[in-house]
C-alpha positions as CSV (number, residue, x, y, z in Angstrom):
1,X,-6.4,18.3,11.0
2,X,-9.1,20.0,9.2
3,X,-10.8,19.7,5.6
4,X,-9.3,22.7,4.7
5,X,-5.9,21.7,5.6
6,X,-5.8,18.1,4.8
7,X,-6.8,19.4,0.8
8,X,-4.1,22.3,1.3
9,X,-1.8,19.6,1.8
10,X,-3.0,17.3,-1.1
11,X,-2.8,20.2,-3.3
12,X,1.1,20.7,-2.6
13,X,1.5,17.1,-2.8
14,X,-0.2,16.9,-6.3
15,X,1.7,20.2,-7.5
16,X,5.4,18.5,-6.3
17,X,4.4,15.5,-8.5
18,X,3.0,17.4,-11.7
19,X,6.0,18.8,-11.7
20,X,8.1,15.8,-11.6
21,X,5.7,15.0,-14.6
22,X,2.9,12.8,-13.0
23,X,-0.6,12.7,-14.9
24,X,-3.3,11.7,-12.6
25,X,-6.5,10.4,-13.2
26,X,-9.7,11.2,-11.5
27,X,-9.5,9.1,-8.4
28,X,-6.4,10.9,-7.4
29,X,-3.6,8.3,-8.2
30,X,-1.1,9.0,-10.7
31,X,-1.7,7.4,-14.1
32,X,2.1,7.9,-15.2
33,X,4.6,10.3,-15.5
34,X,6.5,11.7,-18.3
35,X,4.8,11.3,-21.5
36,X,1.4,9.1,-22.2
37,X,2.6,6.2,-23.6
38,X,6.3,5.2,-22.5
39,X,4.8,4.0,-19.6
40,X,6.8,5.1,-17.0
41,X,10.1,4.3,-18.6
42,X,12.1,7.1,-16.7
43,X,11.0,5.7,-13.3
44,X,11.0,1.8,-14.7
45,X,14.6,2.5,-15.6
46,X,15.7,4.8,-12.1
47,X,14.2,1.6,-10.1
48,X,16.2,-1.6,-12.2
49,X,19.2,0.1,-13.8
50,X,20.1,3.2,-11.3
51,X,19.0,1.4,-8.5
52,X,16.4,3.9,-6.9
53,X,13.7,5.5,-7.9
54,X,10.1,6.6,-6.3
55,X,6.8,4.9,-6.8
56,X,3.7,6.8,-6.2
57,X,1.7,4.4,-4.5
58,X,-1.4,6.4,-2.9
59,X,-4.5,6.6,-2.5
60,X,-3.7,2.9,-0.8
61,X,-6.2,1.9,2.0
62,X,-4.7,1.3,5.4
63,X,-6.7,-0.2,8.2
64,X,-5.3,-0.5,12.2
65,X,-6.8,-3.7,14.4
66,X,-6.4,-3.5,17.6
67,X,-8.2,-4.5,21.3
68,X,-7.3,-7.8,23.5
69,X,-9.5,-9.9,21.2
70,X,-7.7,-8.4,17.8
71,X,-5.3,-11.6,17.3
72,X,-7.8,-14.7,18.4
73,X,-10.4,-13.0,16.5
74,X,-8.6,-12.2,12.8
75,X,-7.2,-15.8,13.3
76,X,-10.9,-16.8,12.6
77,X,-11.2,-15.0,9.6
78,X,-8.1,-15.0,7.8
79,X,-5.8,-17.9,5.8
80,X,-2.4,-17.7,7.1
81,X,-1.4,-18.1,10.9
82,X,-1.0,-15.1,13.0
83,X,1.1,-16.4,15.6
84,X,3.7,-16.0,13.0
85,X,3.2,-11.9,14.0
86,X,4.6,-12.4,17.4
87,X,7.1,-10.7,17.3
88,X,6.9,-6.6,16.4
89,X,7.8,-5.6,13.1
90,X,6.9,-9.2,11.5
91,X,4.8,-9.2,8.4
92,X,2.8,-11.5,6.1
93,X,0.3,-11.4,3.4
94,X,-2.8,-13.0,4.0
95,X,-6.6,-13.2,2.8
96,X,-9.8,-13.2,3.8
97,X,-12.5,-15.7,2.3
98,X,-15.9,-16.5,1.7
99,X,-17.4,-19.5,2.9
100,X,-17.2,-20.9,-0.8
101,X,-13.4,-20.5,-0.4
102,X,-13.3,-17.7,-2.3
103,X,-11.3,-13.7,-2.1
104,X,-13.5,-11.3,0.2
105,X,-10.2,-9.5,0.2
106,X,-5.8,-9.6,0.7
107,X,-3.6,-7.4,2.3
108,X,-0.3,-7.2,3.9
109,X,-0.3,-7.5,7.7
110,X,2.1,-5.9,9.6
111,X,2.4,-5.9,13.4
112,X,3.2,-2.4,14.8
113,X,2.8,-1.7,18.7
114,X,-0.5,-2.9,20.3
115,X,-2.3,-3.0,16.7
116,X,-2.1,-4.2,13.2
117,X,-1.0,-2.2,10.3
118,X,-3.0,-3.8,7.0
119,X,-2.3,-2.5,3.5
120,X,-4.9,-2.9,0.9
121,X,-5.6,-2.1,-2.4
122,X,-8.2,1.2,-2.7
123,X,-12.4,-0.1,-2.8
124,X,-11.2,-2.7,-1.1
125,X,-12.9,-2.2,2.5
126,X,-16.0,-0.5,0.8
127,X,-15.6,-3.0,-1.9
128,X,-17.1,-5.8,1.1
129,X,-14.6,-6.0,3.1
130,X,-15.3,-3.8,5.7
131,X,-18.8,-5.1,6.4
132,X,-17.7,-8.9,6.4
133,X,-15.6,-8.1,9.3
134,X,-18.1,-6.3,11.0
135,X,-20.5,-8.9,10.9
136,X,-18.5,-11.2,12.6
137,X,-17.6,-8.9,15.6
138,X,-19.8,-10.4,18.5
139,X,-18.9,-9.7,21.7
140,X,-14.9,-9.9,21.0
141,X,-13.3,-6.5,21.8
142,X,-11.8,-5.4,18.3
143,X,-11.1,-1.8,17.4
144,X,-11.4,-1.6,13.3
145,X,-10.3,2.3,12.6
146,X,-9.9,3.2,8.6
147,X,-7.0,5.0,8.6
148,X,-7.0,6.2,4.9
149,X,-7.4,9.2,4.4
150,X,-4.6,10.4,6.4
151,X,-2.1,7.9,5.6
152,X,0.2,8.3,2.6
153,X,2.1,5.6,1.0
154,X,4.9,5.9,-1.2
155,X,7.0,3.3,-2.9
156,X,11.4,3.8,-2.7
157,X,12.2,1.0,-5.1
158,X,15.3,-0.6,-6.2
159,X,18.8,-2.2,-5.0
160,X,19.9,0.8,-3.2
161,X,16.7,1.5,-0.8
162,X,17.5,-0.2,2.3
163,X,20.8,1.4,2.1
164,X,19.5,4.8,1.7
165,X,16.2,4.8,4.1
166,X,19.4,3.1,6.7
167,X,21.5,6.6,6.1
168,X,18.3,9.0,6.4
169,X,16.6,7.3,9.2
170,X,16.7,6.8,12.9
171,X,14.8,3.2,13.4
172,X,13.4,2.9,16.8
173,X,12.8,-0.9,16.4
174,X,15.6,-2.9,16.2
175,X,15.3,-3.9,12.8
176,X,17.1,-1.6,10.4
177,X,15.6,-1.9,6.7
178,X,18.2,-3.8,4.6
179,X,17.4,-6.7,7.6
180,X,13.9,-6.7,6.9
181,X,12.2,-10.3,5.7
182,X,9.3,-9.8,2.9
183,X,6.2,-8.3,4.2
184,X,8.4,-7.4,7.6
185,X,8.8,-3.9,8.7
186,X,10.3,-0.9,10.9
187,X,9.7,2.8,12.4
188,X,11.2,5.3,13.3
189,X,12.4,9.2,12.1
190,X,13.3,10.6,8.6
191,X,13.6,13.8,8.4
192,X,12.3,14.0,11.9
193,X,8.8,12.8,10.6
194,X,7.3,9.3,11.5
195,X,7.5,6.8,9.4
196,X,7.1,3.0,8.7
197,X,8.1,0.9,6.7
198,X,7.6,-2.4,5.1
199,X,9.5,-4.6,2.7
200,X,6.9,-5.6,-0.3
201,X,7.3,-8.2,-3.4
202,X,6.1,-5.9,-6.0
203,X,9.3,-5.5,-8.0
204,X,12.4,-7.8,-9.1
205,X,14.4,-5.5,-7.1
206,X,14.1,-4.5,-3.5
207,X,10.9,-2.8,-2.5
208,X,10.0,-0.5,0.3
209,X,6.9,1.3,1.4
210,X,6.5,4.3,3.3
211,X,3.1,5.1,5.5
212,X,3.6,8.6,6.8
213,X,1.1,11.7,7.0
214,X,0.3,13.4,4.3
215,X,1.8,16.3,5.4
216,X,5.1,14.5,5.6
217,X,6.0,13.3,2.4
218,X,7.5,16.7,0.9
219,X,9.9,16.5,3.8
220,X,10.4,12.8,3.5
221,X,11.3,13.2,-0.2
222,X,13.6,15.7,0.3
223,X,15.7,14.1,2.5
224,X,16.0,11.1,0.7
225,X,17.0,12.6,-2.3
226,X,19.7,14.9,-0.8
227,X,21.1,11.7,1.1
228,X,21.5,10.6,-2.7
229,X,22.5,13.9,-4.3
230,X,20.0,13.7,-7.1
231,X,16.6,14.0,-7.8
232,X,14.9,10.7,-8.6
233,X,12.7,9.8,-11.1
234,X,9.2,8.2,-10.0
235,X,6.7,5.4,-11.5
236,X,3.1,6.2,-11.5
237,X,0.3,3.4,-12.2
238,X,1.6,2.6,-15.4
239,X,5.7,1.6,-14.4
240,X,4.1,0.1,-11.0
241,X,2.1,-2.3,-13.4
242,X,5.4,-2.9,-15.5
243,X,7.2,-3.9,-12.3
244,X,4.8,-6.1,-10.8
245,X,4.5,-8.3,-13.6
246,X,7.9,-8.3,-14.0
247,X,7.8,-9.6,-10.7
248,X,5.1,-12.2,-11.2
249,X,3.2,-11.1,-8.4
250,X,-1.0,-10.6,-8.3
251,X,-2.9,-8.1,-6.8
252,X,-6.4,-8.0,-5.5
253,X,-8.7,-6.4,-8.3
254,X,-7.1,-7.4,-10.9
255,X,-6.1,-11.2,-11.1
256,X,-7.2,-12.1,-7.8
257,X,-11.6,-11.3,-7.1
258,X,-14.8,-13.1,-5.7
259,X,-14.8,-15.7,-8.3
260,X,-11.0,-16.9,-7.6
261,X,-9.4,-19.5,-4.8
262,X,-6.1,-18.4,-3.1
263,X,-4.5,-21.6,-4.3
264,X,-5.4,-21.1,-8.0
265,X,-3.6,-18.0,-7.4
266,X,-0.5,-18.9,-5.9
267,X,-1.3,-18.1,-2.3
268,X,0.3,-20.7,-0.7
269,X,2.3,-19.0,1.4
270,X,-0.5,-17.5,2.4
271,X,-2.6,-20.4,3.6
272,X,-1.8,-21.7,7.0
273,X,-3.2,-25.9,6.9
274,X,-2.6,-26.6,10.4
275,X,-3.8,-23.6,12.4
276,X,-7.0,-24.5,13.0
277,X,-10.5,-23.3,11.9
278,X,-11.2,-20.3,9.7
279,X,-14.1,-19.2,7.6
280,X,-13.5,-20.9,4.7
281,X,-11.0,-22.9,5.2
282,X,-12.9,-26.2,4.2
283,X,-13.2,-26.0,0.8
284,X,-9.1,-24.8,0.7
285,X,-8.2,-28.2,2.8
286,X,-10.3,-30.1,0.5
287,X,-8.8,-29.1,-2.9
288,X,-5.8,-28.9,-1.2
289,X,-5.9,-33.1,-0.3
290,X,-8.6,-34.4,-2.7
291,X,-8.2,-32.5,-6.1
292,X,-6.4,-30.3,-8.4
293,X,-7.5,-26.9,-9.0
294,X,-10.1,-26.1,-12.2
295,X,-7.4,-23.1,-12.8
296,X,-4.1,-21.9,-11.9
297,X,-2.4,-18.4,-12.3
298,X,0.8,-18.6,-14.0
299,X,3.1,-15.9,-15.4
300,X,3.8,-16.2,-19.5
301,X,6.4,-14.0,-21.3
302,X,5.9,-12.9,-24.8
303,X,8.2,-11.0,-27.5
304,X,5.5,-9.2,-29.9
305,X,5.4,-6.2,-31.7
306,X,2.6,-4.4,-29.5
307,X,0.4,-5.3,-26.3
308,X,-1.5,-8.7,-26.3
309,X,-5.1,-7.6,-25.6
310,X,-6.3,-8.3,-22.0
311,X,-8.7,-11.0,-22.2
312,X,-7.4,-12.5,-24.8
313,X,-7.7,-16.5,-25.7
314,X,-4.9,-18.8,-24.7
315,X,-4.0,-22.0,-25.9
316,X,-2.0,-24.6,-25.5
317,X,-0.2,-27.1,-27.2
318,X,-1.7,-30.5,-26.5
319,X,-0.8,-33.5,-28.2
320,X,0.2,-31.6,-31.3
321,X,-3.1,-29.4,-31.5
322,X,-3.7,-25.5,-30.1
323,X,-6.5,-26.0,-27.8
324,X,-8.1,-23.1,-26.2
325,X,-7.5,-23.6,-22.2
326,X,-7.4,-20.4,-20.4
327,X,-6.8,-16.3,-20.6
328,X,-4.8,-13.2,-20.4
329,X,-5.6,-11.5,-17.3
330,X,-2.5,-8.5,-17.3
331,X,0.0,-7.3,-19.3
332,X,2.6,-4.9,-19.3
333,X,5.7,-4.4,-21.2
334,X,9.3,-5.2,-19.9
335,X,12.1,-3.0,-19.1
336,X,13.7,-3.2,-22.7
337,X,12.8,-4.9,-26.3
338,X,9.8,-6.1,-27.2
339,X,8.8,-8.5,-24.8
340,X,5.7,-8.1,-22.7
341,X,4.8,-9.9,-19.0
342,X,1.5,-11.2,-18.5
343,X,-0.3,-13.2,-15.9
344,X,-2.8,-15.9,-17.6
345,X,-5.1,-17.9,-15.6
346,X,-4.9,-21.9,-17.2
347,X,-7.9,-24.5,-17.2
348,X,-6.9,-28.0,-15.9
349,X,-4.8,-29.8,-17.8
350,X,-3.0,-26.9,-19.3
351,X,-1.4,-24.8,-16.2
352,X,1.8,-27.1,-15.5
353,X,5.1,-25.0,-15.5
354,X,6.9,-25.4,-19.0
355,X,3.7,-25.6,-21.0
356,X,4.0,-24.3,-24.7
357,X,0.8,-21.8,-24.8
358,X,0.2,-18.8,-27.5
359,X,-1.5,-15.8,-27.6
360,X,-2.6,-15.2,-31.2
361,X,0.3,-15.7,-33.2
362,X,2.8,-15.2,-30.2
363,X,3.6,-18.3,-28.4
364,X,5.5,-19.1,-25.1
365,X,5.9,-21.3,-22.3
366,X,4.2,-20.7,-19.1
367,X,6.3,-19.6,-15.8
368,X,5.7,-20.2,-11.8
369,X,4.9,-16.6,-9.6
370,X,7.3,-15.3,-7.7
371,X,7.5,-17.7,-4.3
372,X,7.2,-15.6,-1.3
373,X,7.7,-16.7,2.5
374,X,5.7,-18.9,4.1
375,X,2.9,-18.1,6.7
């Protein structure tokens, strides 16, 4: 496909969503749509009360490994086991690390036929990523193709997705959608256009993501919507942020960086113990058996009046004093009322689940992430 019809294309994409009443910002993803400031409440309500609604998920970075050394080789590199991907269509979420122990990056894997489908989070791959996996190609024979720019994701989210993507689509594997574990996925046909799918943790109702081509997702859309007889309302940046956190799930970029541990992050599903060596995977065994982490990510829930300020002090109730112990990393308000999710990340000491912790004025009692399946 050609420059000039892969921007064609993006143009009629961006023009479908403006009029749905997406705002983008100026590295192409949509900030939110509807009006600046209700944060996505149309689409936050079509995905938890109607039951469906559409998430505009790109620019998302998608990367394919494949060759007869993909699967020995990755297994060096990564924390979670791969031989749990035997089988087609299975998925996990995994990370890469430095030798410090420390996020290089995280992704979802998913194995399609002869490769791996890995979803990322956008500057992640030029962010480091992309190089640290280079580097460690030596003689193995590993095909890394960025597959980017002509991949478009989109989020269907809510209790009646499997169900509808089941009554649009013709699923070549065997694995129809509403069977799907977390992180597993299917492909097939929908609206006689390709597309997979995988099931994803990002809201408190079922979640779905499409990869098709760009010049797909018109079609796509349209079919799904008259399968359902409506329109649907979508989420842009903002609502996706909302759900998430309603979730209690972290993403890379955000709560999770160079300067944090997969286990102070709630990765343990993530981190395979008895696989064998990995870069890294050291210092993880060793906290693991021989210590406590310095921090731990936990999820906090908060009824105040407006938005606690990101990076804001937290403090916990010790022995009948506030003592400042950690921060606010993310916020977002809930579906209804006034009370705001956050993620805070909690010193030693302060991060067990039921401890009393405030926020300026606004006090409340920290929460475990979501738990997610196993590697």
């Amino acid at each position: 496909m050609s420059v000039r019809q892969v921007m064609a294309i993006s143009q009629q994409i961006r023009a479908n969503f403006e009029a749905r009443g997406a705002v983008f910002g100026d590295e192409g993803r949509v900030r939110y749509v509807g009006q600046e400031g209700d944060e996505d409440q149309a689409g936050v309500d079509a995905v938890l009360e109607e039951g469906l609604g559409w998430v505009a998920r790109s620019p998302r970075e998608t990367l394919t490994i494949a060759g007869d050394d993909a699967i020995p080789w990755l297994q060096g590199l990564v924390t979670s086991d791969l031989m749990g991907l035997a089988e087609e269509g299975r998925g996990q979420r995994t990370a890469w690390v430095s030798h410090t122990g420390r996020f290089v990056g995280e992704a979802r894997l998913l194995h399609f036929p002869e490769m791996l489908l890995v979803d990322m989070e956008p500057g992640t791959l030029a962010g480091g990523l992309m190089s640290h996996l280079r580097r460690h190609i030596i003689l193995e024979k590993v095909t890394l193709n960025d597959r980017s720019a002509e991949t478009f994701v989109l989020g269907l989210y809510g209790r009646g997705a499997a169900r509808v993507l089941a009554q649009c689509g013709s699923w070549a594997h065997r694995m129809a959608p509403g069977s799907l574990n977390m992180f597993s996925g299917t492909w097939g046909q929908l609206a006689g256009r390709g597309v997979v799918v995988q099931r994803v943790p990002w809201s408190p109702e079922e979640a779905f993501e499409l990869r098709l081509d760009a010049g797909d997702v018109l079609e796509v859309m349209k079919a799904v919507e008259e399968a359902v007889g409506r329109p649907l309302s979508m989420c842009g940046e903002a609502g996706f942020e909302r759900l998430r956190l309603a979730a209690g799930v972290p993403r890379f970029g955000v709560e999770l960086h160079e300067k944090v541990i997969p286990l102070e992050a709630g990765f343990e599903d993530a981190i395979a113990y008895d696989k064998g060596c990995y870069l890294g995977q050291e210092i993880i065994a060793r906290l693991d058996t021989r210590g406590t982490p310095a921090k731990m990510l936990r999820r906090v829930s908060l009824e105040a009046g407006e938005a606690p300020e990101v990076g804001a002090d937290v403090e916990a109730l010790i022995d009948g004093e506030w003592v400042k112990k950690g921060e606010l990393v993310s916020v977002a308000r809930d579906v209804g009322g006034a009370l705001y999710r956050g993620l805070v990340f909690m010193k030693r000491g302060a991060y067990e689940v039921g401890q009393t912790i405030r926020v300026g004025e606004v006090s409340g009692e920290l929460e475990a992430l979501q738990s997610l399946p196993g590697a």
